[in-house]
N, C-alpha and C positions, 0 to 999 in steps of 0.2 A: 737490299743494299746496292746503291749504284755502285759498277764497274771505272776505273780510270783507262783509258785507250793506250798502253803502249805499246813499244812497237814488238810484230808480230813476228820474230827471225823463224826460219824454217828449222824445219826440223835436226836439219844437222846441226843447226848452231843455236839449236835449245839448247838449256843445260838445269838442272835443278834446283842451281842457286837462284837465275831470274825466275825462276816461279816459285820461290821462298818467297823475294820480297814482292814479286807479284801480289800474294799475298796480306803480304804483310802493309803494304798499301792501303788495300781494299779492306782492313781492319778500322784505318783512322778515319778520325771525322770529315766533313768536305772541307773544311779550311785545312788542315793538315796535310788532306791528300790533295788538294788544290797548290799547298807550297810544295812540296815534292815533287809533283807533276812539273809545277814552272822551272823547281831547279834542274831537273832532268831535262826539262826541253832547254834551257841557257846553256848549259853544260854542253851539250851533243848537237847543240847547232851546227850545223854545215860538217857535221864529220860523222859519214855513216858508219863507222866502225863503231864509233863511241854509241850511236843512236842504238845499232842493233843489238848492242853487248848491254841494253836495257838500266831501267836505275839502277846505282849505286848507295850502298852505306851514306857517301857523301851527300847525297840528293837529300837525304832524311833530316841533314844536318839545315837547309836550307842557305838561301846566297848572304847569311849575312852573317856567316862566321868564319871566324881567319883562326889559320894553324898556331898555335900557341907556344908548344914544344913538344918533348917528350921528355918521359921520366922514368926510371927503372921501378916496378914495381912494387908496391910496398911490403905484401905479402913475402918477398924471396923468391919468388917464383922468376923461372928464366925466360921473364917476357917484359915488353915496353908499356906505358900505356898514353896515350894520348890527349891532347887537351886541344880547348879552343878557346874563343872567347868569342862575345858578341861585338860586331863592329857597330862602330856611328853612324 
């Protein structure tokens, strides 16, 4: 399986969450990891904080969904959940 190249932070500002989706990238197909990859590079252009602090959940979602709302969840539970929708 080929690898996707992100970015490499050092050791101290590793953390276990970016090598989850590290991961979890390197699962999907190449079109998939190919859209992740581009949203994470649009995303963390020109801002290396954003770059080093690696993909996000977001990134997965890809650049062509917009935040929708949020809604208390249905189950009862004391948590939100989130929505999006696909834009034009």
């Amino acid at each position: 399986m080929q690898t996707v190249p992100l970015p490499n932070p050092s050791a101290a500002q590793a953390s276990r969450p970016s090598v989850a989706r590290q991961n979890e990238v390197n699962t999907l197909d190449n079109a998939a990891r190919a859209a992740v990859v581009d949203s994470f590079r649009t995303r963390s252009l020109g801002n290396q904080t954003e770059y080093m602090q690696g993909v996000k959940r977001v990134d997965f979602l890809g650049r062509k969904n917009l935040f929708a709302g949020l809604t208390r969840a249905r189950d009862g539970q004391d948590r939100w959940d989130i929505h999006f929708v696909a834009s034009a």
